[in-house]
Phi, psi and omega in degrees: 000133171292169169284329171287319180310334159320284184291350169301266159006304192298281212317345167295306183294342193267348216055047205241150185267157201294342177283329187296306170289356177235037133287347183270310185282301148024256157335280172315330192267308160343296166304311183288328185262359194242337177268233246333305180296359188257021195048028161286171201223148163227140210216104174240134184291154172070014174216302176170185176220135182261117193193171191248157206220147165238140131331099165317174158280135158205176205233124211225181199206149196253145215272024185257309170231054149074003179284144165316156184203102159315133179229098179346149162256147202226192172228152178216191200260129189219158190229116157255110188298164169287177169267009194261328173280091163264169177254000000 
């Protein structure tokens, strides 16, 4: 599913006209990217937890020609489903 198939979905499930739903996901994505840079954790019960990780610094290789490479340590992003979101 895509981003627009997304805001479809919302405005259906939600009854929303479609500027609305994808001002709501927006909105949701946002919020969710400015506490990860602040290394806040989000937590939706029954869904996931969204939250930050650092990377150690380690050494990769570069696969066109096989040289060594330092690779910075950096923070990402991590996602843990509930155990109540099965598939």
């Amino acid at each position: 599913m895509n981003k627009a198939e997304l805001v479809d979905a919302i405005a259906k499930k939600a009854e929303l006209t479609k500027v609305d739903a994808k001002k709501a996901l927006d909105a949701f994505t946002e919020v969710v990217a400015k506490s990860l840079k602040k290394s806040d954790k989000v937590a939706l019960v029954g869904f996931g937890t969204f939250s930050v990780a650092t990377r150690k610094a380690r050494t990769g290789r570069n696969p066109r020609t096989g040289e060594e490479i330092k690779i910075k340590a950096k923070k990402v992003a991590k996602f843990k489903a509930s155990s109540e979101l099965a598939v």
